[in-house]
ROGU-247005 format. One record per residue: residue number from 1; x, y, z of N, C-alpha, C in turn. Coordinates in steps of 0.02 Angstrom, whole numbers, always signed. Example, Ala and Ser with C-alpha at 12.3 -4.5 7.8 and 13.67 -1.06 7.14 Angstrom:
<sites>
1;+660;-284;+390;+615;-225;+390;+660;-165;+390
2;+642;-112;+354;+684;-53;+357;+645;+2;+394
</sites>
This chain:
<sites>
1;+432;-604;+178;+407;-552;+222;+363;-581;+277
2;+311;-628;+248;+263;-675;+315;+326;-701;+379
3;+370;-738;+344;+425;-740;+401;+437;-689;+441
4;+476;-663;+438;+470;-597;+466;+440;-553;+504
5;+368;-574;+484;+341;-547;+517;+326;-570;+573
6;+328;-646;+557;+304;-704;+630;+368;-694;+679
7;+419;-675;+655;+487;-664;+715;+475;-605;+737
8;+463;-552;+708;+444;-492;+769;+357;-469;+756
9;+309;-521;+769;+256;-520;+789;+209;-462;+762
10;+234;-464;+688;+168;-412;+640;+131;-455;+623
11;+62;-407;+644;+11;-480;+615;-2;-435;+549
12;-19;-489;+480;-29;-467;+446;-111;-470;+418
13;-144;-500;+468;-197;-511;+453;-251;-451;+466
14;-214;-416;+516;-254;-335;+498;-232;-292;+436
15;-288;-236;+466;-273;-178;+409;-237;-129;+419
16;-212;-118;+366;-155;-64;+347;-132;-1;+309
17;-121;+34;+301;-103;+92;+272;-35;+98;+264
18;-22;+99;+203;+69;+104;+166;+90;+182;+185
19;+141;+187;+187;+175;+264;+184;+240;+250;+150
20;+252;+296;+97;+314;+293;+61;+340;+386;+92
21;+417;+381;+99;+445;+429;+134;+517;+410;+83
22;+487;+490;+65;+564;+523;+32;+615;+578;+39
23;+683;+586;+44;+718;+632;+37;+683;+706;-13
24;+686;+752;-11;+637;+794;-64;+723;+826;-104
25;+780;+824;-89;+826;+859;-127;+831;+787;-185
26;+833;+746;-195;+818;+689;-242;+864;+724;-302
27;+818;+747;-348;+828;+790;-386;+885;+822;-414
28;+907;+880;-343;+975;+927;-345;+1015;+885;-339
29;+1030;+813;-286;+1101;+794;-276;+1119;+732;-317
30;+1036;+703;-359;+1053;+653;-414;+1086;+673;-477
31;+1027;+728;-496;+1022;+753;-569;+1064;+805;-588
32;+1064;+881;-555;+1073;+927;-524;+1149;+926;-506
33;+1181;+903;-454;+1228;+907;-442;+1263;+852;-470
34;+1233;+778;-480;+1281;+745;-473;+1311;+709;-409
35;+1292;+717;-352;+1330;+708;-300;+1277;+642;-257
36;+1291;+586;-289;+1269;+539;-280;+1280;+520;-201
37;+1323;+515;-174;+1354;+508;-103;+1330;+515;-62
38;+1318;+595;-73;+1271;+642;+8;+1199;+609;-9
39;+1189;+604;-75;+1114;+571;-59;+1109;+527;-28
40;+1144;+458;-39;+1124;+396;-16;+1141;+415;+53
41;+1191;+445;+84;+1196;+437;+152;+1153;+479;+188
42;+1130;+528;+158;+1050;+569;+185;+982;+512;+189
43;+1002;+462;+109;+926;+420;+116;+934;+377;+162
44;+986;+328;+178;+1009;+280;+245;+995;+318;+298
45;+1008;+375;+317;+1007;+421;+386;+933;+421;+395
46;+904;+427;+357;+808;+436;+368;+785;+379;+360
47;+799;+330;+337;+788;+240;+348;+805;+241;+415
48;+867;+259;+461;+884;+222;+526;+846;+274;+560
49;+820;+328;+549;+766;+365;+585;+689;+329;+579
50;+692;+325;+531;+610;+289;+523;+625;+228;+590
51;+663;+206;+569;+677;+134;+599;+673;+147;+703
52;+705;+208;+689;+726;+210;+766;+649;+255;+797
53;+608;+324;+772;+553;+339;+789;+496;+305;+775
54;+482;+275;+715;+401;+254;+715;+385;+193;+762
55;+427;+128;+773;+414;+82;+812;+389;+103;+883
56;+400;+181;+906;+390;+191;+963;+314;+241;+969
57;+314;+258;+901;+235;+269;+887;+202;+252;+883
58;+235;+198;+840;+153;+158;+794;+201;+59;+805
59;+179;+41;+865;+210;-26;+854;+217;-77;+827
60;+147;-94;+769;+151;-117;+714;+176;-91;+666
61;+235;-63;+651;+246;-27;+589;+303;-78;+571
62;+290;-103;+493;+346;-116;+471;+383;-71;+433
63;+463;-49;+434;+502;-6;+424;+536;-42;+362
64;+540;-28;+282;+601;-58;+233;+637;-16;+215
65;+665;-25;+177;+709;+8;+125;+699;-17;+57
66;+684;+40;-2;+631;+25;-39;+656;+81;-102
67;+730;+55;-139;+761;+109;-174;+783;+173;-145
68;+750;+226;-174;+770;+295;-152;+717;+305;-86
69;+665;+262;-88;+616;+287;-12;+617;+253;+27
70;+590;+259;+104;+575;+203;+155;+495;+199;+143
71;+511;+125;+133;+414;+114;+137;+382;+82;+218
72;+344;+99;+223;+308;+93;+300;+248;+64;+283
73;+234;+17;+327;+172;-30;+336;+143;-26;+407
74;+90;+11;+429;+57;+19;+469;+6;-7;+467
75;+18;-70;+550;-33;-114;+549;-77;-93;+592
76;-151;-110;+589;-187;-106;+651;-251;-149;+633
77;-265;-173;+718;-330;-223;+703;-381;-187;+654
78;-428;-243;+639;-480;-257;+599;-558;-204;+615
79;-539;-220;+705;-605;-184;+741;-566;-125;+738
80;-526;-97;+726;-488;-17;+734;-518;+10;+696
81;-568;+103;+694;-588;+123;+649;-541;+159;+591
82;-535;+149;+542;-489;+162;+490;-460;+238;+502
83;-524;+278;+522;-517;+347;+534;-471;+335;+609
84;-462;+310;+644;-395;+336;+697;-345;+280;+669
85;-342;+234;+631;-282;+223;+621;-241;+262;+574
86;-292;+311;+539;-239;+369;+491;-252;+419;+516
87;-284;+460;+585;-232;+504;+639;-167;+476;+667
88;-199;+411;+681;-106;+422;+714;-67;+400;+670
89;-68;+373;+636;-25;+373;+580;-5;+439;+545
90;-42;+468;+530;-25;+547;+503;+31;+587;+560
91;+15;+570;+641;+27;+613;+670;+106;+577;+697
92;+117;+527;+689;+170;+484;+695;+227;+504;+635
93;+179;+509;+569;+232;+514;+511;+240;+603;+509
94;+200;+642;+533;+207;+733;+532;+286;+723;+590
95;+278;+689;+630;+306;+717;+693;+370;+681;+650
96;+378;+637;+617;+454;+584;+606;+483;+651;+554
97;+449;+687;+496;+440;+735;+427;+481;+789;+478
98;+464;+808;+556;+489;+866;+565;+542;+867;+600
99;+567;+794;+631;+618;+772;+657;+686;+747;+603
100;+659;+725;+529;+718;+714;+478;+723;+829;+458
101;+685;+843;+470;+731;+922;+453;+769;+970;+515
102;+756;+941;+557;+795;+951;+613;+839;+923;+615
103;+859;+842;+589;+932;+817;+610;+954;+824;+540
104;+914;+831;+489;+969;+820;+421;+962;+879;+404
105;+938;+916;+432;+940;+992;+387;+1016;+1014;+331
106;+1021;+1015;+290;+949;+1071;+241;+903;+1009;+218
107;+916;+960;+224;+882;+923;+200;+809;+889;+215
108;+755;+902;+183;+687;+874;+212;+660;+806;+177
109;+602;+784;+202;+565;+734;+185;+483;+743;+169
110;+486;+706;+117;+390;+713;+114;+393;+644;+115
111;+310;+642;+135;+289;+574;+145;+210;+567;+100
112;+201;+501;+88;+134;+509;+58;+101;+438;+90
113;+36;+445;+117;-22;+377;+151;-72;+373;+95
114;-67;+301;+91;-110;+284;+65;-182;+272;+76
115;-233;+239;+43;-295;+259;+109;-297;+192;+155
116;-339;+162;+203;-334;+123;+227;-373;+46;+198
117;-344;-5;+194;-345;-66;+180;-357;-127;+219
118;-402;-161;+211;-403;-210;+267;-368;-263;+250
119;-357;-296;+195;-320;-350;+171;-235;-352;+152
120;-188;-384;+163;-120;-375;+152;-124;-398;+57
121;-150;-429;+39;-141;-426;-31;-153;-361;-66
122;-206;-315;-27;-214;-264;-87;-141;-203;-56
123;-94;-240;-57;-30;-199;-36;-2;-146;-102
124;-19;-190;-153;+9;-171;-216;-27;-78;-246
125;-90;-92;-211;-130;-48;-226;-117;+29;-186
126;-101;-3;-104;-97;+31;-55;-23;+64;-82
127;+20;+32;-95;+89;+71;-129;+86;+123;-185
128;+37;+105;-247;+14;+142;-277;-21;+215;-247
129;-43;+199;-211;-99;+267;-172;-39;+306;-134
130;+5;+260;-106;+51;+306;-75;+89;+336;-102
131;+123;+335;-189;+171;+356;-218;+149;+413;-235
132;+91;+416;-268;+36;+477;-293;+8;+528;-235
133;+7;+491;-170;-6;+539;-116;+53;+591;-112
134;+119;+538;-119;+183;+606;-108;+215;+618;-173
135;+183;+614;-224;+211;+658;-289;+154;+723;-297
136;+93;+719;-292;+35;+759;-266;+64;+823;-206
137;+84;+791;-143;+90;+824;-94;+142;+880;-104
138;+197;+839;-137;+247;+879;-148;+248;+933;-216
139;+215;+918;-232;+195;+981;-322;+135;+1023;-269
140;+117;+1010;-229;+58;+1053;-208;+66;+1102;-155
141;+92;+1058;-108;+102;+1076;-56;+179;+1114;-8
142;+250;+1069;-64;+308;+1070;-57;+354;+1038;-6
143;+419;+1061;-4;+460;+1009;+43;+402;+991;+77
144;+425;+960;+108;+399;+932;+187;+342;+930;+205
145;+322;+899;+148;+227;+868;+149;+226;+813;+190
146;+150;+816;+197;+129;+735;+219;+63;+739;+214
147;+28;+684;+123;-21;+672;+95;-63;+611;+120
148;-120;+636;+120;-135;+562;+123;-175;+540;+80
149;-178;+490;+25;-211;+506;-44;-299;+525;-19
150;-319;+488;+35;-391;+518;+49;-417;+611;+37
151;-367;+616;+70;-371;+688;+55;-363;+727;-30
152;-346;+706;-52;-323;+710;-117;-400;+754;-162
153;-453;+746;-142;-515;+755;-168;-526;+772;-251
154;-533;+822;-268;-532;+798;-348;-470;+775;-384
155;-422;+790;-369;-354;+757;-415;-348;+689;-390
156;-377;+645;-354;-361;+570;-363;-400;+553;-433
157;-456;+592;-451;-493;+568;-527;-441;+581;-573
158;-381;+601;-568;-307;+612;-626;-299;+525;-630
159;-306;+519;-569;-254;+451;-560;-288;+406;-623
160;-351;+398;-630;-363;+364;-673;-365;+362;-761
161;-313;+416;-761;-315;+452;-812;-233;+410;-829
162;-236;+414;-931;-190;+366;-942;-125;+402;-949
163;-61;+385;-957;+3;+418;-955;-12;+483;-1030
164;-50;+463;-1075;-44;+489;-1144;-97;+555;-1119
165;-146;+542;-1106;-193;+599;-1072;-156;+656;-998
166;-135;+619;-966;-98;+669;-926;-38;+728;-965
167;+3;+693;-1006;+51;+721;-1025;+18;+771;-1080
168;-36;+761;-1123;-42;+793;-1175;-90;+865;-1132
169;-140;+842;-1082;-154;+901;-1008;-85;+964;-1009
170;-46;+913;-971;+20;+963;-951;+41;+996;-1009
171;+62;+968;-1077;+86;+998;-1119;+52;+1062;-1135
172;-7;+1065;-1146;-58;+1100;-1167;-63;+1171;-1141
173;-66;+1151;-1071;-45;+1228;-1009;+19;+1240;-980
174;+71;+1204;-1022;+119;+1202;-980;+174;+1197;-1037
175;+164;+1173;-1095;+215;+1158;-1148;+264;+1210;-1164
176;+248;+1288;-1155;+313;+1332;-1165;+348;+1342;-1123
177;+363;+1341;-1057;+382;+1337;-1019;+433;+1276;-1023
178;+377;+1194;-1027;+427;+1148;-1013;+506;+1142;-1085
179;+471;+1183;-1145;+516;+1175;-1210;+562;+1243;-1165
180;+578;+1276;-1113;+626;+1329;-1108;+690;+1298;-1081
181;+734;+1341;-1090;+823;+1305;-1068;+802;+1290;-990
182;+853;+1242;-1001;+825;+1208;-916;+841;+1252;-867
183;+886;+1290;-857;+884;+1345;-808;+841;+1384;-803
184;+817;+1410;-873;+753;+1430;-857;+690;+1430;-829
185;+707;+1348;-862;+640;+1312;-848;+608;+1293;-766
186;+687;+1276;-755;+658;+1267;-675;+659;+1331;-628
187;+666;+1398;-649;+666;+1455;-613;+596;+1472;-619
188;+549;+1478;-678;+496;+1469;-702;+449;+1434;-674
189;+449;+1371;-674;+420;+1305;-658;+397;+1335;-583
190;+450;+1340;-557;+449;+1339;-477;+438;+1397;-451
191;+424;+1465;-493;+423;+1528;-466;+331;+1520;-472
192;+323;+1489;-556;+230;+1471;-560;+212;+1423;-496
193;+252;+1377;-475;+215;+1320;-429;+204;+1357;-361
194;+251;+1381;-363;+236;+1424;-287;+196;+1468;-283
195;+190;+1518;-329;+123;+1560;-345;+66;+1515;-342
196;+44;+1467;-374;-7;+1441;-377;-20;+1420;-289
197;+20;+1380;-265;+15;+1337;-195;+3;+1388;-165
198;+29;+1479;-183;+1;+1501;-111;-60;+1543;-140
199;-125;+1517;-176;-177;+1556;-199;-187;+1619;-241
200;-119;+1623;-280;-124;+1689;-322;-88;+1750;-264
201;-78;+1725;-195;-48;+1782;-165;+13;+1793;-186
202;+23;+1862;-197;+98;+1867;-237;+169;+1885;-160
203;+114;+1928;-106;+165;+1925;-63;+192;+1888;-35
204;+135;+1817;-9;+142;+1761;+14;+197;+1730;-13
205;+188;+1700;-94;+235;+1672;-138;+313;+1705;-123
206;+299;+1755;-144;+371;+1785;-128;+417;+1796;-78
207;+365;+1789;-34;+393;+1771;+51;+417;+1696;+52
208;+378;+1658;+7;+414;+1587;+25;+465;+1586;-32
209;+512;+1612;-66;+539;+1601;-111;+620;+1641;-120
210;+590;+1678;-35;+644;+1731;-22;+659;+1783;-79
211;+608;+1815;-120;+634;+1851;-158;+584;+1919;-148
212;+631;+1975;-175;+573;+2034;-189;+503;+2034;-213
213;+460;+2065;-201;+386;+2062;-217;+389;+2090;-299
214;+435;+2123;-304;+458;+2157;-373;+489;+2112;-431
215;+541;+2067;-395;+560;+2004;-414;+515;+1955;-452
216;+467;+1951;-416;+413;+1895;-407;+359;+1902;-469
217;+355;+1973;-472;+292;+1994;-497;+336;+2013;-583
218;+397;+2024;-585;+412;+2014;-632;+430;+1948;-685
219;+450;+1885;-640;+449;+1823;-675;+388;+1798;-707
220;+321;+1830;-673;+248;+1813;-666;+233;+1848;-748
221;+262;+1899;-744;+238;+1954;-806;+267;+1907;-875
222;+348;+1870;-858;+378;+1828;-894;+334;+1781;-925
223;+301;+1755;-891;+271;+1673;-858;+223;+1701;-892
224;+171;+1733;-904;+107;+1748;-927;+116;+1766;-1009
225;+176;+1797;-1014;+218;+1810;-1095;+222;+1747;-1134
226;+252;+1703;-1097;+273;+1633;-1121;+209;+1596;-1117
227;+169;+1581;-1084;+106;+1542;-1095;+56;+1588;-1099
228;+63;+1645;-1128;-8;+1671;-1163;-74;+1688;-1115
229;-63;+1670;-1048;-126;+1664;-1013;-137;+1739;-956
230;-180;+1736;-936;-189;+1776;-879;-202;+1749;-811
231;-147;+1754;-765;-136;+1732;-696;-198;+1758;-678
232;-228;+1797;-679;-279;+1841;-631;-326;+1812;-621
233;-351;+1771;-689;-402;+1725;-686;-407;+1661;-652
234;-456;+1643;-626;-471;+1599;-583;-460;+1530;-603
235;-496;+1524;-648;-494;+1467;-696;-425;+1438;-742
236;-393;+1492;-765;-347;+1486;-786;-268;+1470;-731
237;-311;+1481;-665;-262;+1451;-622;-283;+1399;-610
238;-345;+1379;-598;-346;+1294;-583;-333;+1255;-658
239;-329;+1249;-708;-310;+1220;-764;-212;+1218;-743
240;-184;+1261;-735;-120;+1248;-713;-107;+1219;-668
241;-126;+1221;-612;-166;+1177;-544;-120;+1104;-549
242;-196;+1086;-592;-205;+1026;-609;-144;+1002;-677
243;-122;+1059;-732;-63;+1027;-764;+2;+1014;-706
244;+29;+1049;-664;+65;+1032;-615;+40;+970;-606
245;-35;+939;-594;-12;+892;-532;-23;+812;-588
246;-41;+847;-662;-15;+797;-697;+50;+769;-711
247;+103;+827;-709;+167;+802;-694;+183;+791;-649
248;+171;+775;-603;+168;+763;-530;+146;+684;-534
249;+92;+675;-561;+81;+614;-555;+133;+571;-613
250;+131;+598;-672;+174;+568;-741;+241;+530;-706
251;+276;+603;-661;+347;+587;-625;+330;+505;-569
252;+278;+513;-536;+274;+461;-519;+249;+391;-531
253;+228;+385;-601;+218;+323;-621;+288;+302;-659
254;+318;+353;-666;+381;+330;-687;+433;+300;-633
255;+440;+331;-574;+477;+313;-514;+460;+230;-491
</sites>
């Protein structure tokens, strides 16, 4: 990679901020459908986008290919204050997030930044911050995020939390649900995640989910049957909150 970099003139001796950028249908066209194909040629299509918009944003950016994601290395000097090298970086990677759903539609992208780094060795770390920025973003926020783990404020304290403690979290507020038939489960899953992301609003939710308010409020009545709890409560929504974004994180130490 030092090669490389000396032929098209990345210095690596500044600091940097990682961005990992993913397809968000992952999921439906791996697991789901099966249809291995359209994915990879959706994930190549947003590699030769990365490739073809960020250099003209951000001119230190190195662009890879990095499995199922493109990973991005955004360089900038030393004297650069960290705080504008992750505006424009944010505003480089928002603007690339809304340009892959415009050309690949239906298909979108989330992205996740890591925080900023002055040294190229602590890369390993900076990748880490970025994977958790967009498994976070995307359980929280949905398609077509863009995290930046700084922002993250109390759920980066998950991160330090071990695979056995996260999972036994999630199980705990989340275990009847995840033991339901998988059709269920993910009608469920995703009817609670969206309720939660939009504050307990039920019209909101249901507006993003395209379904009746009647619809909505009946899966909820489901959802409160099966885990015993009361949505209404405050508390009992941030405890789910946070089991979401333990599987959120779980999914991504596995990736």
């Amino acid at each position: 990679m030092l090669k490389r970099a000396q032929v098209f003139g990345w210095n690596f001796t500044w600091g940097h901020i990682a961005v990992l950028l993913e397809i968000d249908q992952l999921n439906e066209y791996l697991l789901e459908r099966g249809n291995a194909d359209v994915y990879r040629m959706r994930r190549d299509q947003l590699l030769e986008l990365a490739k073809k918009e960020l250099p003209r944003r951000l001119p230190q950016a190195v662009v890879s290919d990095h499995g199922n994601r493109v990973l991005i290395i955004a360089l900038g000097p030393t004297e650069t204050a960290s705080s504008k090298l992750k505006a424009q970086v944010t505003e480089a990677v928002t603007e690339l997030v809304a340009e892959v759903a415009r050309v690949l539609t239906p298909f979108t992208a989330s992205a996740g930044l890591s925080a900023y780094r002055r040294e190229i060795t602590d890369l390993r770390c900076s990748y880490a911050e970025a994977k958790e920025a967009l498994a976070f973003g995307r359980a929280f926020k949905g398609p077509g995020s863009v995290t930046c783990f700084d922002d993250l404020g109390v759920y980066r304290l998950l991160c330090n939390q071990s695979r056995d403690e996260l999972a036994a979290f999630a199980r705990q507020y989340l275990g009847p649900l995840l033991e339901c038939s998988a059709k269920q489960k993910a009608s469920l899953l995703e009817t609670l995640r969206t309720y939660l992301r939009h504050g307990g609003n039920i019209s909101a939710a249901a507006e993003a989910m395209y379904l009746h308010r009647r619809t909505l409020q009946y899966r909820l009545r489901k959802i409160q049957a099966i885990l015993q709890v009361d949505l209404a409560d405050p508390v009992n929504r941030l405890n789910l909150c946070i089991a979401f974004m333990a599987l959120a994180l779980l999914d991504s130490k596995e990736a």
